[in-house]
N, C-alpha and C positions, 0 to 999 in steps of 0.2 A: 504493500500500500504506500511505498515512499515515495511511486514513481506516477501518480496520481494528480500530481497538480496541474496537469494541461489540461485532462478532463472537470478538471472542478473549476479551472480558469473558463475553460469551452461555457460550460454549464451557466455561469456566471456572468460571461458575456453576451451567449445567447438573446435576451432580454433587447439588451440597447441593438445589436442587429439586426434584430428585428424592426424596430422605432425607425432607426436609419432606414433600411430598405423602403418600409411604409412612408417615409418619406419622399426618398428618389419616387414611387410610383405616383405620386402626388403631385411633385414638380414636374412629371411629366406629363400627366392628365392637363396640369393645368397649363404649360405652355401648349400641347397641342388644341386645347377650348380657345385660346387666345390665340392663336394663329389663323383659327379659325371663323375667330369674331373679326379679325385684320382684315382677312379675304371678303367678307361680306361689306364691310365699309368699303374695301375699292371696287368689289361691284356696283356699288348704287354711289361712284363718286359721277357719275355718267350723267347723273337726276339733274334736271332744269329746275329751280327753285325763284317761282316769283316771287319779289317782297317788295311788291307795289300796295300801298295802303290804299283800299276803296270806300268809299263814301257813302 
């Protein structure tokens, strides 16, 4: 048992690599939504926009 301390470091680590990872998939979601919101503003950059006040 003296040769045990990588699996109790493993064990112990575990936890925050998980948090990490859950993260990276996060950052990732969220810049491909935002890439995605990008592409839509430059489709409708195209839009004619009156702004004549009528009476």
């Amino acid at each position: 048992m003296t040769d045990a301390f990588g699996v109790v470091a493993l064990v112990a680590l575990t936890p925050l690599i998980a948090i990490q990872l859950m993260g990276v998939v996060y950052k990732l979601k969220t810049g491909k939504r935002a890439s995605m919101e990008r592409a839509q503003i430059a489709d409708d950059c195209d839009a004619i926009v009156d702004l004549e006040e009528v009476e």
